[in-house]
C-alpha positions in Angstrom: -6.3 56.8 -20.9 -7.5 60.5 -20.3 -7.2 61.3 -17.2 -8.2 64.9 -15.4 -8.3 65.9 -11.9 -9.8 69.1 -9.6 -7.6 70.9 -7.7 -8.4 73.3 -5.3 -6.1 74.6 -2.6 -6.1 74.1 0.8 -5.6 71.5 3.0 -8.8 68.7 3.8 -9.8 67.9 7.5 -11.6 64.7 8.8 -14.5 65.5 10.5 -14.1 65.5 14.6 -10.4 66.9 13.9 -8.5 63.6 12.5 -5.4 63.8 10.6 -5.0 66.5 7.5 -5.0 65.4 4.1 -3.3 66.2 0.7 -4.5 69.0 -1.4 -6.7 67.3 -4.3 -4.5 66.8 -7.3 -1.5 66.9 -5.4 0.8 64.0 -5.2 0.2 62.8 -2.2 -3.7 62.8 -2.3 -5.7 59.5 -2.3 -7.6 61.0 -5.7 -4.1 61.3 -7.7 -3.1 57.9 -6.5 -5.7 56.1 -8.0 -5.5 57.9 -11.3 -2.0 56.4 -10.9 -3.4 53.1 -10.6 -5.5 53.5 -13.3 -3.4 54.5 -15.5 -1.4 51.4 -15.1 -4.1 49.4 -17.0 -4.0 51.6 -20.4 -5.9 48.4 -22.3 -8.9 48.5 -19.7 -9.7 52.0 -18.6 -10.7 54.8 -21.4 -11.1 57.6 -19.1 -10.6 58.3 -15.5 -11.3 61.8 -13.6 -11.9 63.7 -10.1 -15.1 65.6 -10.3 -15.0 67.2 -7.6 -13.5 66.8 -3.6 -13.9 63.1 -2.9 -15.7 62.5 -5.9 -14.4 60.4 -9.2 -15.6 59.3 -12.7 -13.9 56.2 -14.7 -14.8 54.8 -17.8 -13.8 51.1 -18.6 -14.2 48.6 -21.2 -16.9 46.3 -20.5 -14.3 43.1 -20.7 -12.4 44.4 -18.4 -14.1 45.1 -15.8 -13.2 42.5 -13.2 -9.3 43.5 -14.0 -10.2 46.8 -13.1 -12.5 46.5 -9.9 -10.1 44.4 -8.5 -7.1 47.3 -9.5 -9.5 49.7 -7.3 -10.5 47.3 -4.4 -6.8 47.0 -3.6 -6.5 51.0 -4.4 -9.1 51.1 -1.3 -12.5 51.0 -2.6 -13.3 48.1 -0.5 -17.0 48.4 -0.4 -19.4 48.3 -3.4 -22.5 50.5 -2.9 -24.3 49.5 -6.4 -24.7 48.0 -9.3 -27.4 49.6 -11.9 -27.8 50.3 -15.4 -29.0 52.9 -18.0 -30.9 51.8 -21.6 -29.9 53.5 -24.7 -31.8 51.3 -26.8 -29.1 50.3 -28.8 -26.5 49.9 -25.9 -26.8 50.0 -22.0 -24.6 51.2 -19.1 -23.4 49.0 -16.2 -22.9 51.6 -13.4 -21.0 50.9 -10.8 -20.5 53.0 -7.3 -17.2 52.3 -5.0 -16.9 53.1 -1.8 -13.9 54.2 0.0 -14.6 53.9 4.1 -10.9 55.2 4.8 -10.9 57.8 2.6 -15.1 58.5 2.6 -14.0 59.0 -1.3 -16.8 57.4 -4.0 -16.4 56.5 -7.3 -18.5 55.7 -10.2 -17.3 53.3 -13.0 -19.2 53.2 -16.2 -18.9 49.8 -18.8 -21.1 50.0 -22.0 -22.7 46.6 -23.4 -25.0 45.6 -26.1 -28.6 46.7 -25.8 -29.5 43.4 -27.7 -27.7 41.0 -26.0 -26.7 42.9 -23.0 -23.9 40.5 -20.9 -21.1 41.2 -18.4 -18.7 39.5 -16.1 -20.0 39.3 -12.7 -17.6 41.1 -10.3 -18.6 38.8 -7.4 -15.0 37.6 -7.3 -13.8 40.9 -6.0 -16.8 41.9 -3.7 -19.0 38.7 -3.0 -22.1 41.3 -2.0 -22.4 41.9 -5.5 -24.5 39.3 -6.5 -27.6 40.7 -4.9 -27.0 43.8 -6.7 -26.3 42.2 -10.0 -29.4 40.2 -9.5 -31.7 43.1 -9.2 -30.2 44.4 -12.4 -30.9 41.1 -14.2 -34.3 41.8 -12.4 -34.9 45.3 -14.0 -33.0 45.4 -17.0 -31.9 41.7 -17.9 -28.2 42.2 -18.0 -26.6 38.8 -17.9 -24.0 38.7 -15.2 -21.6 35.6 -16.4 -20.2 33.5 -13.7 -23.1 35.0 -10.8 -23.6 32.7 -8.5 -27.1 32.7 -8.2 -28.3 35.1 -10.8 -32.3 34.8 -10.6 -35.1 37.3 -10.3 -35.2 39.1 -7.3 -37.9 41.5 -6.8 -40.6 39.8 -9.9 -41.9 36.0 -10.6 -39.3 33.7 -11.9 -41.6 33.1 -14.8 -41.5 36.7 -15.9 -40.0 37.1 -19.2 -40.0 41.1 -19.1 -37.6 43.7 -17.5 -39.7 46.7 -16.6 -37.0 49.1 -16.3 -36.0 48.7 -20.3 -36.8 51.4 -22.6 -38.6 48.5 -24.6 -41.2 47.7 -21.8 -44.8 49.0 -22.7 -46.8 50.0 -19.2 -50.1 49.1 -19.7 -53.1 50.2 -17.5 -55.5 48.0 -16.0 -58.5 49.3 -17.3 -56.7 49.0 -21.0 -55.5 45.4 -19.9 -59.4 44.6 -18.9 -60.8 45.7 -22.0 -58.2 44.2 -24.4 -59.4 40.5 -22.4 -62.5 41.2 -23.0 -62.0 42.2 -26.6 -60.2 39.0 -27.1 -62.5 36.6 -25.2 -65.3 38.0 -27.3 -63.2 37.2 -30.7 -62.7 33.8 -29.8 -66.1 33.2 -28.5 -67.3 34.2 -32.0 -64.8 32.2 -33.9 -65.8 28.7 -31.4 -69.5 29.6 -32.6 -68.9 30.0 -36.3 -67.1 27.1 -37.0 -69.3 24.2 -34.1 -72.7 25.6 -35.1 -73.6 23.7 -38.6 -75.7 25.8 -40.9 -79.3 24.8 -40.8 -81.7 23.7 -43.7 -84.6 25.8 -44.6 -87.8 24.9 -43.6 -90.9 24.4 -46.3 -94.4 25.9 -45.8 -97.3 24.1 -46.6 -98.0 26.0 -49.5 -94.9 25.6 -51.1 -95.6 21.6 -50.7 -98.7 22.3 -52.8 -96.8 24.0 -55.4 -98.2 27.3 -55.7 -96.6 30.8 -54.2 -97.8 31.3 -50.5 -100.0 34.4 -51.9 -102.8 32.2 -54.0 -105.0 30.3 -52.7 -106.1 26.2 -53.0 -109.2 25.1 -55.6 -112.0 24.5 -54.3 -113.1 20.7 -53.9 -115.2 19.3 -56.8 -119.0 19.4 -55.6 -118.6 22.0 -52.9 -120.2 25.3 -53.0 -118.3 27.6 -55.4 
């Protein structure tokens, strides 16, 4: 695991004069101690940093992730602020942003999944608020959560079969949805009349009963003026 940290000198303060706190990067500062802890699960995470005072980046393996939530929940990320994603076509990002109250330090975990079949453990074992987050990205991006509780849409009609927030999601106005009804009611109209209506027979004038081409005209009766 990779691991990289800011320092900067000095000495932190809480707001409203509480206790001082480590340097960043020094031993005793919360940000070092939970590279420790990271570093402790070498299989799971691939990269872990401080970005900058109070702020950190991690990087996991996507089958791991429940290992490693859990690794940070006792570390003192007790809250869980989010769960969203990012489509790369090809692959997607579960993003996920820990809270620390104590320590008013955040950080973000990153997991990368299929794009086609994009699945991940649900992490509603460690923080049991997570399923509504997880539902609304199963809502937006269809990410299947395995083992959610109650993963079903959220925000759009159960019997939706489309994420809107997927790079593969065409918006269509509703002028150009209106038209391409109407183009396809029209279509099928046509087709129903084509193939109900049968073809009718010709009709035959009364001269062509008489044999003789509509342009000539009858003989005159025998005994009638000429």
């Amino acid at each position: 695991m990779r691991t990289t940290a800011v320092t900067e000198g000095g000495t932190r303060t809480d707001k409203g004069g509480g206790e001082a706190r480590a340097p960043i990067g020094s031993p005793g500062g919360f940000e070092e101690r939970v590279l420790r802890e990271l570093a402790k699960l070498p299989a799971a995470v691939i990269e872990a940093s401080v970005t900058r005072p109070l702020r950190m980046l991690a990087t996991t393996k996507a089958e791991m992730i429940v290992d490693v939530c859990r690794t940070l929940q006792k570390t003192g990320f007790e809250h869980l602020s989010s769960v969203t994603c990012v489509d790369y076509d090809a692959e997607m990002q579960v993003i996920y942003h820990l809270w620390s109250y104590k320590h008013r330090c955040l950080i973000e975990l990153r997991a990368t999944i299929s794009g086609t079949e994009p699945k991940i453990s649900s992490v509603t074992p460690v923080w049991a608020g997570a399923e509504f987050h997880e539902r609304e990205a199963y809502d937006m991006f269809g990410v299947l959560f395995e083992g959610c509780p109650n993963l079903k849409r959220v925000l759009l009609p159960d019997e939706w079969s489309v994420f809107p927030l997927r790079k593969s999601f065409k918006v269509e106005s509703i002028h150009e949805k209106r038209k391409r009804a109407e183009a396809e009611k029209a279509k099928a109209a046509k087709a129903a009349a084509a193939t109900a209506a049968p073809a009718a027979a010709p009709t035959p004038t009364p001269s062509s009963k008489q044999g003789l081409t509509p342009n000539e005209a009858p003989p005159p009766k025998a005994g009638g003026a000429p």
